[in-house]
N, CA and C atoms as a LAMMPS dump frame, in Angstrom:
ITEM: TIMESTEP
0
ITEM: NUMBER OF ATOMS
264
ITEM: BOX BOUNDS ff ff ff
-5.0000000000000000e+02 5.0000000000000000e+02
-5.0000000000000000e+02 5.0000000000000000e+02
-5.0000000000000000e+02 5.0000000000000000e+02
ITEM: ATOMS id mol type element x y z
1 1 1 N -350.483 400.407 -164.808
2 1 2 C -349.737 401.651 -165.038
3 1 3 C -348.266 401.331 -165.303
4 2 1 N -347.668 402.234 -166.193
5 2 2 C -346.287 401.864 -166.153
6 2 3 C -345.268 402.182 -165.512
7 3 1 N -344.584 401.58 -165.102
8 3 2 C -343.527 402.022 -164.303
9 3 3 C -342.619 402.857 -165.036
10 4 1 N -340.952 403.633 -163.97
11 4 2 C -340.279 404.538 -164.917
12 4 3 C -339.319 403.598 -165.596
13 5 1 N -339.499 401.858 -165.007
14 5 2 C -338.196 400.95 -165.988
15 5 3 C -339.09 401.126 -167.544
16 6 1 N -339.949 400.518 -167.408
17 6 2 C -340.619 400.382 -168.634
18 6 3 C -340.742 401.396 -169.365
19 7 1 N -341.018 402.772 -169.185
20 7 2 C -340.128 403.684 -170.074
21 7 3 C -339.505 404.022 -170.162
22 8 1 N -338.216 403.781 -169.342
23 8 2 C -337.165 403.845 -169.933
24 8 3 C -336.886 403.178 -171.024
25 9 1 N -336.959 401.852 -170.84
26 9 2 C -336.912 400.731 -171.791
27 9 3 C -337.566 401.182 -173.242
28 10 1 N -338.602 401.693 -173.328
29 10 2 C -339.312 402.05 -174.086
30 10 3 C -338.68 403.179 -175.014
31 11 1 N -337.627 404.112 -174.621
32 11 2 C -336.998 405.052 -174.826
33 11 3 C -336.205 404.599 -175.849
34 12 1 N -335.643 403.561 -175.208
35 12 2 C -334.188 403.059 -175.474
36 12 3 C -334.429 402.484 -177.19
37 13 1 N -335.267 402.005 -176.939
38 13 2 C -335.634 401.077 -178.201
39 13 3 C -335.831 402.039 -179.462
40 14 1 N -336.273 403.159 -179.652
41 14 2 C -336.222 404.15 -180.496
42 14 3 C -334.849 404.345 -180.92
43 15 1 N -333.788 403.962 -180.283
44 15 2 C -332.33 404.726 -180.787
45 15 3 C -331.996 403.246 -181.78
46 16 1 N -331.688 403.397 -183.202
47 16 2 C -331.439 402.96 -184.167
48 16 3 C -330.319 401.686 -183.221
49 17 1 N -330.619 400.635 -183.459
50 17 2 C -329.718 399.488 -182.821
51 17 3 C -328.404 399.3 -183.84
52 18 1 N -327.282 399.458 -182.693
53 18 2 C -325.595 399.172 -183.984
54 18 3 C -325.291 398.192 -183.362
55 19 1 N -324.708 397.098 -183.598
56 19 2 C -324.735 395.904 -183.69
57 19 3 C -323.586 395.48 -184.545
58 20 1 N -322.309 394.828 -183.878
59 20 2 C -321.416 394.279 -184.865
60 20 3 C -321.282 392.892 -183.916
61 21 1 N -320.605 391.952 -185.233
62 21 2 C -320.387 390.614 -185.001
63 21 3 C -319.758 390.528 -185.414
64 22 1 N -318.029 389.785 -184.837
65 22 2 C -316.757 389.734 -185.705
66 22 3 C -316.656 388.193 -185.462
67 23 1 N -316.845 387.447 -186.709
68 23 2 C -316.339 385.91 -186.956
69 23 3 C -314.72 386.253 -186.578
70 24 1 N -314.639 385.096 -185.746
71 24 2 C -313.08 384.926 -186.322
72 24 3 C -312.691 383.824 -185.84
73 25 1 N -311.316 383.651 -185.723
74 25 2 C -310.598 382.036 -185.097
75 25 3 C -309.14 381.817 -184.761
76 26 1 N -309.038 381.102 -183.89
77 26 2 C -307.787 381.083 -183.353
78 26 3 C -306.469 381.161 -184.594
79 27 1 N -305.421 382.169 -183.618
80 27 2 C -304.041 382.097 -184.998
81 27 3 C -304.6 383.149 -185.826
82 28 1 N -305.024 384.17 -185.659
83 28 2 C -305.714 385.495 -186.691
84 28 3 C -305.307 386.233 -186.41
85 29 1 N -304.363 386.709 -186.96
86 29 2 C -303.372 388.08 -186.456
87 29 3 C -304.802 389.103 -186.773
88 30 1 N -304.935 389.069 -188.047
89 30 2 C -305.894 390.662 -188.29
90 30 3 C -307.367 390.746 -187.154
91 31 1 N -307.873 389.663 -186.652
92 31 2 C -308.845 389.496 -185.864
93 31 3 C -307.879 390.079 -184.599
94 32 1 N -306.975 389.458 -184.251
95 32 2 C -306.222 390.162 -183.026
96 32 3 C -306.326 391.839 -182.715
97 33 1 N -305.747 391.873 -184.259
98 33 2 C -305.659 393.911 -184.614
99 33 3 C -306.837 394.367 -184.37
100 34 1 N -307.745 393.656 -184.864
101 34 2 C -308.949 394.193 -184.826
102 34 3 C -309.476 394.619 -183.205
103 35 1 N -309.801 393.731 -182.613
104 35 2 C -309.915 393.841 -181.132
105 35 3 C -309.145 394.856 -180.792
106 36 1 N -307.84 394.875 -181.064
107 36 2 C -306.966 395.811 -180.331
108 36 3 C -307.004 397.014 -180.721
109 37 1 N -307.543 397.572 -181.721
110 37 2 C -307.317 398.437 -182.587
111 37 3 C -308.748 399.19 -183.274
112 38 1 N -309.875 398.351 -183.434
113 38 2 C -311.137 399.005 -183.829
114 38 3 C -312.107 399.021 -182.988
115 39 1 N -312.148 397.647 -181.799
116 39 2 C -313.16 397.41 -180.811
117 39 3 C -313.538 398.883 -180.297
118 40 1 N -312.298 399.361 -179.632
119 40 2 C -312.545 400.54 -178.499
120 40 3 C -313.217 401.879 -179.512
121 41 1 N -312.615 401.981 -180.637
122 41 2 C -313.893 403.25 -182.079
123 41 3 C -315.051 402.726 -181.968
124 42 1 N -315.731 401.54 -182.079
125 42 2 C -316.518 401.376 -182.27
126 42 3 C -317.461 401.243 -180.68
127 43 1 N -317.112 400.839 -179.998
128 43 2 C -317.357 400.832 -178.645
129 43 3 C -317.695 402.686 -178.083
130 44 1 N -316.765 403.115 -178.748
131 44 2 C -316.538 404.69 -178.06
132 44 3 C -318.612 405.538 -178.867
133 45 1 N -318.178 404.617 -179.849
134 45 2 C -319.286 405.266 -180.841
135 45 3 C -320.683 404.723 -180.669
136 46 1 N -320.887 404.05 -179.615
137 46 2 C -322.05 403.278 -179.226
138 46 3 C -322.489 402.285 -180.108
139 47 1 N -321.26 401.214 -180.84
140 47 2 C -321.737 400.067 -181.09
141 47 3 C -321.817 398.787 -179.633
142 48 1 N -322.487 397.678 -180.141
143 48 2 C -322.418 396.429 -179.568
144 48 3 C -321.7 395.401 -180.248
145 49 1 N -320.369 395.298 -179.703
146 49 2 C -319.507 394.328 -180.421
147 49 3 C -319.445 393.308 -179.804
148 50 1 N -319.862 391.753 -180.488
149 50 2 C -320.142 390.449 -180.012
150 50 3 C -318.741 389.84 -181.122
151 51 1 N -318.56 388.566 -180.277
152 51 2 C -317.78 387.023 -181.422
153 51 3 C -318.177 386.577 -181.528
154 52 1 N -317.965 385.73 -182.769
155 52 2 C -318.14 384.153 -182.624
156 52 3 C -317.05 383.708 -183.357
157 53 1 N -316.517 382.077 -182.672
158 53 2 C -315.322 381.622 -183.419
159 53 3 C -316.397 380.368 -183.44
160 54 1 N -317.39 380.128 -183.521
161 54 2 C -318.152 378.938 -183.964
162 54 3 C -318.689 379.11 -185.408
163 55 1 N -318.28 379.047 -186.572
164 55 2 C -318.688 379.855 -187.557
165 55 3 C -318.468 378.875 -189.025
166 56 1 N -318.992 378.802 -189.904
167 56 2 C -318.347 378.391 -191.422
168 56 3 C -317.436 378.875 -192.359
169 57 1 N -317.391 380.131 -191.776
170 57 2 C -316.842 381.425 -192.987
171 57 3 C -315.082 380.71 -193.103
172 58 1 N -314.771 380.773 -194.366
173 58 2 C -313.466 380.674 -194.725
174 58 3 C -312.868 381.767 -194.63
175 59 1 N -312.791 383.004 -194.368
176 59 2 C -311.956 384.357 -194.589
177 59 3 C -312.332 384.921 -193.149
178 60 1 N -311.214 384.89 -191.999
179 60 2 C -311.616 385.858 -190.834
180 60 3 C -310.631 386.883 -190.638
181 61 1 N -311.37 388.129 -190.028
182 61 2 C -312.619 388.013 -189.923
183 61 3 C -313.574 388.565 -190.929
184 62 1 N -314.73 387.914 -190.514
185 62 2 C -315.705 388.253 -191.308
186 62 3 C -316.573 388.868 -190.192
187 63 1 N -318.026 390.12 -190.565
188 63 2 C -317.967 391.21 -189.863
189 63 3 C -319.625 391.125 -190.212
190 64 1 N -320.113 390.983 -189.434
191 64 2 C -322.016 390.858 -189.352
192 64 3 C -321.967 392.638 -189.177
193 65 1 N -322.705 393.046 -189.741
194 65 2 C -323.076 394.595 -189.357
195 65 3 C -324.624 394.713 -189.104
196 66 1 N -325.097 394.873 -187.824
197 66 2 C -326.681 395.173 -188.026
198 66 3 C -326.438 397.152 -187.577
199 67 1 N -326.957 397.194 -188.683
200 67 2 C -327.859 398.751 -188.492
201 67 3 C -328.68 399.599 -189.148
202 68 1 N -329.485 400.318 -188.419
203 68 2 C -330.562 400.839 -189.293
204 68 3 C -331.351 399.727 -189.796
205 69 1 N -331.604 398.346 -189.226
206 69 2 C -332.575 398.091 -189.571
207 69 3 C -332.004 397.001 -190.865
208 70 1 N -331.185 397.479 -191.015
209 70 2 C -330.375 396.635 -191.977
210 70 3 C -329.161 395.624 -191.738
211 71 1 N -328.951 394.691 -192.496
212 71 2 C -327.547 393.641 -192.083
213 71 3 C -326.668 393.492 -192.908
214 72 1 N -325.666 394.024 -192.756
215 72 2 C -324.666 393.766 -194.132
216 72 3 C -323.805 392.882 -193.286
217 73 1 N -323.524 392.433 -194.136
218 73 2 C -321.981 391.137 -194.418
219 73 3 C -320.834 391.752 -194.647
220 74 1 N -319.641 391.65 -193.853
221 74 2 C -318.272 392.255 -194.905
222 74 3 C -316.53 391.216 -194.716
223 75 1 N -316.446 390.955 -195.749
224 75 2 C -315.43 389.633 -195.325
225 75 3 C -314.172 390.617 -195.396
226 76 1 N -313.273 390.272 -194.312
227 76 2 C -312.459 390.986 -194.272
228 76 3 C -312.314 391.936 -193.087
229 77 1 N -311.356 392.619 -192.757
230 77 2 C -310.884 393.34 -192.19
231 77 3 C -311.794 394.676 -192.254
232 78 1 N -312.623 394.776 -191.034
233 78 2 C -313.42 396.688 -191.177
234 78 3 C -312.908 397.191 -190.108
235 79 1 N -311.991 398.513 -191.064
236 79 2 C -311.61 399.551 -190.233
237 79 3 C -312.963 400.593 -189.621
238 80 1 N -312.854 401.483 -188.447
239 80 2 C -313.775 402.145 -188.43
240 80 3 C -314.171 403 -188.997
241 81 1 N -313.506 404.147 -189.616
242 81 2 C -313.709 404.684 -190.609
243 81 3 C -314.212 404.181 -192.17
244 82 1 N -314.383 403.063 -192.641
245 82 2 C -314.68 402.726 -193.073
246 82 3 C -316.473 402.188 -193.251
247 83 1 N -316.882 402.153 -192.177
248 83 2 C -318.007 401.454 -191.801
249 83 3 C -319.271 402.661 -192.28
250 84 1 N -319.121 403.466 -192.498
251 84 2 C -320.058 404.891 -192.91
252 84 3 C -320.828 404.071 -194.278
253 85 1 N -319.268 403.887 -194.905
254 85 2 C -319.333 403.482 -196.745
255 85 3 C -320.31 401.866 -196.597
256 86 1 N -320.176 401.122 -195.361
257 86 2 C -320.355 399.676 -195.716
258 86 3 C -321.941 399.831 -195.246
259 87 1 N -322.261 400.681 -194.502
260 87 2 C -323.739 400.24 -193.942
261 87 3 C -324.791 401.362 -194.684
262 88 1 N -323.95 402.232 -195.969
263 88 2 C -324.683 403.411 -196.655
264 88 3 C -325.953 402.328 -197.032
């Protein structure tokens, strides 16, 4: 029988997963801004915002987007307002 964790759990998983990943690396002013400045919109809005400064990318930051099932890439600086247009 199931318990009430396991449906909860079960619940949870239905809500469309948002998911951001900000490349970046030491000495990055705009990665700085970013944190300071978009983390808490996107946080407020029920994303999951992760780093990594272990990365290849030449341009930080660069911005993993999972949602809907989908993954976009965006090099550069994503404001929050912006993010509607990047994950259409």
């Amino acid at each position: 029988s199931l318990t009430t964790d396991q449906i909860s759990d079960d619940s949870k998983m239905v809500e469309p997963k948002k998911e951001i990943v900000i490349f970046t690396r030491a000495n990055c002013p705009p990665c700085d801004r970013w944190k300071r400045i978009e983390q808490p919109k996107f946080e407020r809005d029920g994303w999951k915002v992760a780093y990594c400064s272990d990365h290849n990318y030449g341009l930080t930051p660069t911005v993993l987007i999972e949602s809907n099932g989908k993954q976009v890439e965006h090099k550069g600086y994503l404001s929050f307002d912006k993010i509607e247009e990047v994950v259409k």
